[in-house]
BAZAKE-15962 format. One record per residue (C-alpha): x, y, z. Coordinates in steps of 0.2 Angstrom, whole numbers, padded with zeros to 4 digits, always signed. Layout:
BEGIN
XYZ ...
***
This chain:
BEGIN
+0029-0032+0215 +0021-0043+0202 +0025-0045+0181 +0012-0049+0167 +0017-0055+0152 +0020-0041+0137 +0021-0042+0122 +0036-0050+0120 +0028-0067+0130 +0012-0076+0127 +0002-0062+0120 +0012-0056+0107 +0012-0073+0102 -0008-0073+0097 -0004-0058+0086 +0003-0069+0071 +0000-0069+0055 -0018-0077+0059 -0025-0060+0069 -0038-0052+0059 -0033-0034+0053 -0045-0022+0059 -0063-0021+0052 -0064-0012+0036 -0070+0006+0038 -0086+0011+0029 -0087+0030+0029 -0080+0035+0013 -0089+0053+0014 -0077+0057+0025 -0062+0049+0018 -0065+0059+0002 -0067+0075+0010 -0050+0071+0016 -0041+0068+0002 -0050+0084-0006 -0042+0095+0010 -0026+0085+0006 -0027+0088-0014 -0031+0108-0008 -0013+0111-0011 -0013+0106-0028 -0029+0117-0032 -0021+0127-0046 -0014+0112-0054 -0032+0104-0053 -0041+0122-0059 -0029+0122-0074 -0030+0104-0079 -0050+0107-0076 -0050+0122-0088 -0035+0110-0101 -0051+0098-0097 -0065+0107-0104 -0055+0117-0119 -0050+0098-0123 -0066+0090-0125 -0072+0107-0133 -0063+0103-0147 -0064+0085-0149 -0083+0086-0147 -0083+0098-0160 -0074+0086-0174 -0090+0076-0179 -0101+0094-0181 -0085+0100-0190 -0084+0085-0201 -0105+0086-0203 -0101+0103-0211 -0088+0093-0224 -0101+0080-0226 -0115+0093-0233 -0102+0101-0244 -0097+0086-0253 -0116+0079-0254 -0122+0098-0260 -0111+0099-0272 -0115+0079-0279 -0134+0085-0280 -0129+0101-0288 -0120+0094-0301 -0133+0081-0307 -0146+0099-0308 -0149+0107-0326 -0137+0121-0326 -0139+0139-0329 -0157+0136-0316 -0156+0146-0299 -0161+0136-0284 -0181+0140-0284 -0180+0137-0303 -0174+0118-0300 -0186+0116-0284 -0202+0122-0298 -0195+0110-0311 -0195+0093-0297 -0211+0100-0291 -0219+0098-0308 -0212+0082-0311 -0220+0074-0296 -0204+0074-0287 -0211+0083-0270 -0203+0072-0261 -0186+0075-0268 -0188+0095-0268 -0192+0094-0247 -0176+0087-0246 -0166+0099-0256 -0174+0113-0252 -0166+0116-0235 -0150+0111-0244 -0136+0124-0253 -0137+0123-0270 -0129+0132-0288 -0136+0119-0302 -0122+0112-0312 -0108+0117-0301 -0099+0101-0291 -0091+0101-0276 -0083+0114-0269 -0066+0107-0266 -0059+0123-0259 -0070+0125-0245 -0072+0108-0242 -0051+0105-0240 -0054+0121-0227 -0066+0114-0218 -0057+0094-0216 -0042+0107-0214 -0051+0116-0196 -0059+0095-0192 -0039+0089-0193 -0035+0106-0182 -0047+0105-0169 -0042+0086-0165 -0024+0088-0164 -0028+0104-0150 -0039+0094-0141 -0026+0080-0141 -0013+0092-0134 -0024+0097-0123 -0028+0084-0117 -0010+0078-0114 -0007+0094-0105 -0021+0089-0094 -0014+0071-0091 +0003+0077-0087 -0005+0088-0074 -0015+0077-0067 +0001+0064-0064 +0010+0079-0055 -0004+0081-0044 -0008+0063-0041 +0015+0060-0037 +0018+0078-0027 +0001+0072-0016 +0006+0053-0015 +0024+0061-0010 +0018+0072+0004 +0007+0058+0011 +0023+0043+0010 +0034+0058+0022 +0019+0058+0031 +0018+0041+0034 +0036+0036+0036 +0035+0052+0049 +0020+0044+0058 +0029+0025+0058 +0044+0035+0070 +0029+0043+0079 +0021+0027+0084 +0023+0016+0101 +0029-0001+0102 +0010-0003+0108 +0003+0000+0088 +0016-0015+0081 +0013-0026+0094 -0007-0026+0091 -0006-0025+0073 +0000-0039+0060 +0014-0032+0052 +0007-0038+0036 -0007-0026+0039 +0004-0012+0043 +0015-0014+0027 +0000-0015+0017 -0006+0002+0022 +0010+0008+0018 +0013+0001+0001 -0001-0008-0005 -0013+0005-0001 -0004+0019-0008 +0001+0012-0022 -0017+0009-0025 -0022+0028-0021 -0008+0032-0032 -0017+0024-0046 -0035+0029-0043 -0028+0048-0041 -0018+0048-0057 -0029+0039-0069 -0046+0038-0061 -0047+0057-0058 -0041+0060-0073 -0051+0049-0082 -0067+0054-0074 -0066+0072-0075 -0064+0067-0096 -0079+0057-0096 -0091+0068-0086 -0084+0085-0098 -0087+0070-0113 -0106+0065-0107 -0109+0083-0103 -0103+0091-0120 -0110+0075-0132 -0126+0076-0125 -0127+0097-0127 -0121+0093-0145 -0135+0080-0146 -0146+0092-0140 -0142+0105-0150 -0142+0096-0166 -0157+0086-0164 -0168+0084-0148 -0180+0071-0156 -0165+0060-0157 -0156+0063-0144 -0171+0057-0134 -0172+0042-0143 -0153+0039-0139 -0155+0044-0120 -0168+0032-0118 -0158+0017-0123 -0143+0021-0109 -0154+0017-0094 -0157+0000-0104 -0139-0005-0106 -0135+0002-0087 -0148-0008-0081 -0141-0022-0093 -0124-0022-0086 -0128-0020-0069 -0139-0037-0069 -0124-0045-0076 -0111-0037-0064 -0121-0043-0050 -0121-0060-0055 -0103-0060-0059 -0097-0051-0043 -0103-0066-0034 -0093-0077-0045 -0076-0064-0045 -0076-0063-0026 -0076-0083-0027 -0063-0083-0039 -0050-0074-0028 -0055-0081-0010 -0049-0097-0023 -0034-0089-0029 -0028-0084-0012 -0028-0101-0007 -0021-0109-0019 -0006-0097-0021 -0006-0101+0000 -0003-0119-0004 +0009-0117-0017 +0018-0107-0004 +0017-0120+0010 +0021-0131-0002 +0037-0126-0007 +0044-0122+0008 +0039-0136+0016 +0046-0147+0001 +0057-0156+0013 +0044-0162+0025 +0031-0166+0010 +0044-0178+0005 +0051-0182+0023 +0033-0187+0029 +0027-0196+0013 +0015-0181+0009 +0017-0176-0008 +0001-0188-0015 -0012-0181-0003 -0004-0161-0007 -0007-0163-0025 -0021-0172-0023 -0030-0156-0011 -0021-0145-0025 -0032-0154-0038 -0049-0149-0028 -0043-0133-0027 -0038-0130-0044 -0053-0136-0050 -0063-0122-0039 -0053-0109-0045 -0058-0117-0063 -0075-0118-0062 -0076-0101-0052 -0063-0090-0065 -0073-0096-0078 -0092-0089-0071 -0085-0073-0069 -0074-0071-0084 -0088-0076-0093 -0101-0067-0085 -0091-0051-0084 -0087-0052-0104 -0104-0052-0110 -0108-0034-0103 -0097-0027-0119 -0107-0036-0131 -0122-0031-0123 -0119-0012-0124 -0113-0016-0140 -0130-0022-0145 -0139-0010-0138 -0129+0002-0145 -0132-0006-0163 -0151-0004-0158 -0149+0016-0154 -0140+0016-0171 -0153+0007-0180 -0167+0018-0173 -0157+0034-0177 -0151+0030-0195 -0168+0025-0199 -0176+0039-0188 -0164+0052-0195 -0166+0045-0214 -0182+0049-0212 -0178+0069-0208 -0165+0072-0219 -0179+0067-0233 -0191+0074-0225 -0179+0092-0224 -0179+0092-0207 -0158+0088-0204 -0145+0089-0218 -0136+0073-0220 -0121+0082-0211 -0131+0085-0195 -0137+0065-0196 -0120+0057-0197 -0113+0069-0183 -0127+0060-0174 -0122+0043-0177 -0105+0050-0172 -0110+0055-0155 -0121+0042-0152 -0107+0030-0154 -0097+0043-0143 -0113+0045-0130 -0110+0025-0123 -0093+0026-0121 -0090+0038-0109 -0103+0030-0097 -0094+0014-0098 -0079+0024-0092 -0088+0032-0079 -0095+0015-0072 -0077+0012-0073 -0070+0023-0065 -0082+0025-0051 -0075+0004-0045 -0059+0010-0045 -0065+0026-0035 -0071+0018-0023 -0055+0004-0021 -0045+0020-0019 -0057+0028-0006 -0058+0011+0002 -0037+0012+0002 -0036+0030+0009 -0048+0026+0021 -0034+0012+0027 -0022+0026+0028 -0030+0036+0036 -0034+0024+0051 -0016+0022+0050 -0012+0041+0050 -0022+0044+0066 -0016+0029+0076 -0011+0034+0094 +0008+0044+0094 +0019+0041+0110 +0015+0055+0120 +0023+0075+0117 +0039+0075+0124 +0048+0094+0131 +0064+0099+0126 +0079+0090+0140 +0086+0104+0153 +0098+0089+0161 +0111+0080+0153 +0115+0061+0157 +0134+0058+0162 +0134+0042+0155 +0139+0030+0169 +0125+0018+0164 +0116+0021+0182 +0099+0012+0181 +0085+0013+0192 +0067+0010+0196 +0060+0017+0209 +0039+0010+0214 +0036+0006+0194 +0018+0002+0188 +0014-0004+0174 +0000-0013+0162 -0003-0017+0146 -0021-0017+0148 -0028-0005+0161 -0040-0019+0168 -0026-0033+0173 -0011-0026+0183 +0007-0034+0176 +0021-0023+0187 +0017-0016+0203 +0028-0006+0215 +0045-0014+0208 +0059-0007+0214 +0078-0011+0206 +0095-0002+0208 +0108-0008+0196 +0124+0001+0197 +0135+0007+0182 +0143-0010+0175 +0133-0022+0183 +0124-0039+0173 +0107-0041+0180 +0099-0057+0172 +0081-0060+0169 +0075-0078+0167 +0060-0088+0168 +0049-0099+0156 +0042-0092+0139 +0028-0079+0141 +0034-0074+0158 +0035-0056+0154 +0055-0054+0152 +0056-0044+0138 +0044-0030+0148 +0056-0023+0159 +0068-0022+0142 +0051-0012+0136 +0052-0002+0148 +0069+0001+0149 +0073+0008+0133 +0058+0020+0133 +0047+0007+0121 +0031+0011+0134 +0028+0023+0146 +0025+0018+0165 +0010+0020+0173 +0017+0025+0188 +0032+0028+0199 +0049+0032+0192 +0065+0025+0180 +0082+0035+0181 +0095+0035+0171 +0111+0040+0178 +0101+0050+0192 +0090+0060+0177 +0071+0053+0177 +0065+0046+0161 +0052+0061+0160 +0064+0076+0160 +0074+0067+0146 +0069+0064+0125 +0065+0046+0121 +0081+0049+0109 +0091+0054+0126 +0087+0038+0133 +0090+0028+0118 +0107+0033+0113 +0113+0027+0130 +0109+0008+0125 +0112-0005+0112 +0103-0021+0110 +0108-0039+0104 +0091-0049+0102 +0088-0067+0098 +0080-0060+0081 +0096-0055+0070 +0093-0042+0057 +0103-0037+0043 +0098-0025+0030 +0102-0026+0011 +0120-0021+0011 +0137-0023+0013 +0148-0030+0030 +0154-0015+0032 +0137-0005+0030 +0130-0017+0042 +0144-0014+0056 +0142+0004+0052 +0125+0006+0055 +0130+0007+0074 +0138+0022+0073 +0136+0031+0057 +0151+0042+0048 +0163+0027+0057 +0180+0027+0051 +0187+0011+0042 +0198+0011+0055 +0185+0010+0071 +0174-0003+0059 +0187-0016+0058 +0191-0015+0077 +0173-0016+0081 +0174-0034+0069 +0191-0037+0077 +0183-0038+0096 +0166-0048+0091 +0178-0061+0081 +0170-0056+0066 +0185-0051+0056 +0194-0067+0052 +0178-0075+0043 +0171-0058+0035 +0191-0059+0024 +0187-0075+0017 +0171-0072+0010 +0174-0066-0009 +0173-0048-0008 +0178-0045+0010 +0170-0032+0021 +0160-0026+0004 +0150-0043+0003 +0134-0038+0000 +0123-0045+0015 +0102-0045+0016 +0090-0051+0031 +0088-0067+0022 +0105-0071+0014 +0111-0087+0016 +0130-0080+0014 +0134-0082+0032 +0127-0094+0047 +0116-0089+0058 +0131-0090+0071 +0139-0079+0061 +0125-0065+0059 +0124-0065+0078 +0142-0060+0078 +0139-0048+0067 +0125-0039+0077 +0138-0041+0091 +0151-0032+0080 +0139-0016+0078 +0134-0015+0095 +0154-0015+0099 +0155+0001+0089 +0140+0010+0094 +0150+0009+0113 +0134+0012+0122 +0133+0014+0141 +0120+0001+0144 +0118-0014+0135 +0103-0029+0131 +0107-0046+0128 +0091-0054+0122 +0092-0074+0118 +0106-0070+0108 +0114-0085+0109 +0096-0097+0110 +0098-0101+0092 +0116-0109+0087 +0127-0125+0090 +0135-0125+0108 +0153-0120+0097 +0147-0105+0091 +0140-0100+0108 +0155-0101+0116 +0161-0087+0102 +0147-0077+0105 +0149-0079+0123 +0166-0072+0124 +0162-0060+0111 +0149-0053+0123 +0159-0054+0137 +0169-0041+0128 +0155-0033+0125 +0149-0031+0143 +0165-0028+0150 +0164-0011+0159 +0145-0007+0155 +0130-0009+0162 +0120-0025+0154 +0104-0032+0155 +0102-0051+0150 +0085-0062+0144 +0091-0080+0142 +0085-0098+0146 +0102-0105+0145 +0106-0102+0164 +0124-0106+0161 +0127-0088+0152 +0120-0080+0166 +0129-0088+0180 +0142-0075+0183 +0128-0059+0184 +0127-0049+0199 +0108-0051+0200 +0098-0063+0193 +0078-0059+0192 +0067-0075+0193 +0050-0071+0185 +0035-0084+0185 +0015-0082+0180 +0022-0065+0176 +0028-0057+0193 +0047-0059+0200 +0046-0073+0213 +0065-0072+0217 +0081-0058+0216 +0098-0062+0219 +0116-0069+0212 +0118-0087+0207 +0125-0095+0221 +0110-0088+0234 +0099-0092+0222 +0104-0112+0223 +0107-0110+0242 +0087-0106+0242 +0082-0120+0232 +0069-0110+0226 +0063-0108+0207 +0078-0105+0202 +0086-0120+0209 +0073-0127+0200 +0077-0121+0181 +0094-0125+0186 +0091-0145+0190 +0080-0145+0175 +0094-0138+0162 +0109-0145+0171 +0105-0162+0184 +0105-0172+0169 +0123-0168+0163 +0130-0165+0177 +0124-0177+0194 +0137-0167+0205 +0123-0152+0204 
***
């Protein structure tokens, strides 16, 4: 029988914060063909706010036509009024003719005229009246369509944050213990979030873009298709503009925040190692590489800040261009009768309109792609490995706290073996100890035990019942664990003791804190059992958060219980108030102990002795010393100094 080392030895150790996530994924065809299946149950949401969409920009496209209209009455009725009166239409064209006016006559005659009548004031106050109408309904519309839009974007995002918490209780120990957890929170939050955004605003925004482009160009069109040729040929110009200058400053941009990440990583290290910057005489040479690094992040925010803010001014000027070319060009018509002044300054509208929406698009399609890129993450995460199906349990456990392994294999890699045909009968209420050097493998067997991997091989029972014929939830509710890592959650004392059993009576709460000697200094802090804790609160010792773990394992009265290094981290005192705390604890159950003090373990009734991960020795304290073996030789190493009798 041999042991490698887990996760919990060497090799979880080289999955720090250092380890490089996982290799961005590049097929974003797919990725956006799931999020359409995904978005598939918000189709008639999407159809409506499509349809809201198009009657939207329907109407807002027709304002400038509408207000062209408004513009040829008031200019028909300034020429009209400065005809002779009493003269019909082709009366006033014969008298310009004759005058050598020709010109002048082209251009009124497509015009409508009644010599010395002004401006129709009623029709023109009805036309401004259906321009104001038609902007305030696209404007609802177009709220209508946003509010949509944001239901679909929050009821999809909510479906896919259950989905993700669901797979999070899906996954095996095997998923955490190969990927940084900062990676993992990310996909959860960060990435989300991002999606979130590009859903709600980007789709949104797109979808009004592409119906603007579509409908400002038919008006275009429509109007005019001499001009609106002249302004379509500009837009590859300024595309091709920006693009040049986007390239450039990209460079510049990813520079920028390589910079900023390690300057904000230096602030960081540098103030929470204050102490050893002043301790060690540091602080010159910290600010000093602070300097060089601020003057990178200088030099580089200010390239791409100012490349990136010269592609507005250069669709602006290209844009002036277009309008140059098609006030002179469209000038030119309306004297010539071809357009009515309306008709040209509904152009010049639209042309204005015609750049923005491209802009947007450009836009929007970066921040499509971070949201695909993001989804993509997700959707790594959502397809990760699960722990394997379990069937529904036909036994029932007594709950003596019976453990046994029966020939158990097992690797973390299938190419190097770690447990091979180990055998181990623990009988209810016995303490079996596993010790050994760092990285040894210890914490496997605690793995193993509470159902966190699954064995290759052989069998584990529990109380006579193989693991297999029970539910990983079966298993678990028979154990409580007290690990070296203390964790408290943002909340109360009382909510924290609670959380091993919920709906605990006040009662059975206090006796928990009462056995773990947590009650005496829980009633001096200010608010008593409703101080308000948090994993990193500085309101009690670290002593006294290992006793508070103690306490909630007291209430959760498990069968089986796992002691790991709970005691590595305090002053000898506070040991010895954990240790009779936990003595308590163990009194009567079956317990499982990783330590590398050897004098909490000297009382077990088998001691396991791992080295180069495998389990060189097996017995009880004294027979281990009698063998003068490994054990004995942890033991001289801890103990020979302070104590020469040994």
């Amino acid at each position: 029988m041999s042991f490698g080392a887990g996760p919990g030895g060497a090799w979880r150790a080289g999955m720090g914060a250092s380890a490089a996530p996982p290799a961005p994924g590049v097929n974003l065809r797919a990725t956006l063909g799931r999020l359409i299946e995904r978005l598939r149950a918000e189709r008639v949401a999407m159809l409506s706010a499509l349809i809201l969409g198009v009657a939207a920009v329907a109407a807002n496209v027709s304002g400038p036509w509408i207000l062209g209209r408004a513009t040829n009455v008031l200019f028909n009725g300034i020429v009209s009024a400065r005809l002779p009166s009493g003269l019909s239409k082709a009366q006033a064209l014969a008298q310009l003719r004759a005058h050598g006016q020709d010109q002048i006559a082209r251009m009124i005659s497509t015009m409508s005229l009644t010599p010395g009548v002004g401006v129709n004031l009623t029709r023109l106050g009805l036309i401004l009246g259906v321009a104001a109408l038609a902007y305030v309904v696209g404007s609802a519309l177009t709220y209508g369509q946003g509010y949509l839009m944001a239901g679909v974007a929050q009821r999809s995002m909510y479906r896919l944050r259950r989905d993700v918490e669901d797979k999070l209780a899906r996954l095996p120990l095997r998923y955490f213990d190969s990927h940084p957890h900062g990676d993992v929170l990310s996909r959860v939050t960060n990435d989300i979030d991002n999606l979130t955004t590009t859903l709600q605003q980007g789709l949104s925004q797109l979808l009004t873009s592409v119906l603007t482009l579509i409908g400002v160009l038919g008006m275009m069109v429509w109007i005019s298709p001499l001009l609106a040729v002249i302004a379509v040929i500009t837009i590859p110009i300024a595309i091709l503009l920006s693009l040049l200058v986007a390239r450039r400053s990209q460079v510049h941009f990813t520079t920028q925040w390589r910079e900023t990440g390690e300057l904000n990583s230096m602030v960081e290290e540098s103030h929470t190692g204050h102490a050893l910057l002043q301790v060690f005489g540091r602080r010159a040479a910290a600010s000093h590489e602070f300097d060089g690094v601020n003057e990178r992040l200088y030099h580089a925010s200010f390239r791409a800040q100012f490349l990136s803010g010269i592609i507005q001014p250069t669709m602006q000027f290209v844009s002036n261009l277009n309008y140059v070319a098609i006030a002179v060009i469209g000038g030119y018509r309306v004297a010539s009768g071809l357009l009515s002044l309306g008709d040209v300054t509904a152009f010049i509208q639209y042309t204005r309109q015609f750049t923005m929406p491209i802009t947007q698009i450009a836009g929007q399609m970066n921040m499509l792609q971070s949201g695909l890129a993001s989804a993509e993450r997700v959707f790594e995460f959502l397809d990760a490995s699960e722990e394997s199906l379990e069937r529904e349990s036909a036994f029932g456990v007594p709950g003596r706290g019976a453990v046994s392994l029966e020939h158990v294999d097992f690797r973390y890699d299938p190419a190097v073996a770690l447990i091979q045909d180990f055998t181990l009968d623990v009988a209810p209420g016995q303490t079996v100890a596993i010790v050994g050097p760092t990285g040894a493998g210890k914490t496997t067997m605690v793995n193993l035990l509470v159902r966190f991997y699954e064995i290759d091989a052989g069998h584990i029972l529990l109380d006579g019942v193989d693991y297999r014929d029970l539910t990983r939830d079966e298993v678990r509710q028979h154990f409580a664990m007290v690990l070296q890592d203390t964790w408290l959650f943002s909340g109360t004392v009382r909510e924290n003791i609670g959380y091993g059993r919920p709906g605990a009576s006040e009662d059975e709460i206090v006796a928990a804190a009462s056995a773990a000697h947590v009650d005496a200094f829980v009633r001096t802090m200010p608010h008593g059992y409703d101080t308000v804790l948090g994993d990193d609160t500085a309101t009690v010792s670290a002593g006294q958060r290992q006793l508070l773990t103690i306490a909630r394992a007291f209430l959760a009265d498990p069968d089986i219980l796992i002691l790991d290094e709970a005691t590595s981290s305090v002053d000898t005192r506070t040991e010895v108030l954990i240790q009779r705390a936990m003595g308590d604890l163990r009194r009567g159950r079956t317990s499982f102990v990783i330590a590398h003090r050897l004098s909490t373990i000297r009382d077990a009734d088998v001691i396991l002795v791992m080295e180069h991960g495998r389990v060189v020795e097996q017995g009880d304290h004294e027979a281990l010393l009698a063998a003068g073996g490994a054990y004995q030789r942890l033991y001289a190493s801890q103990f020979a100094a302070a104590d020469p009798a040994a």
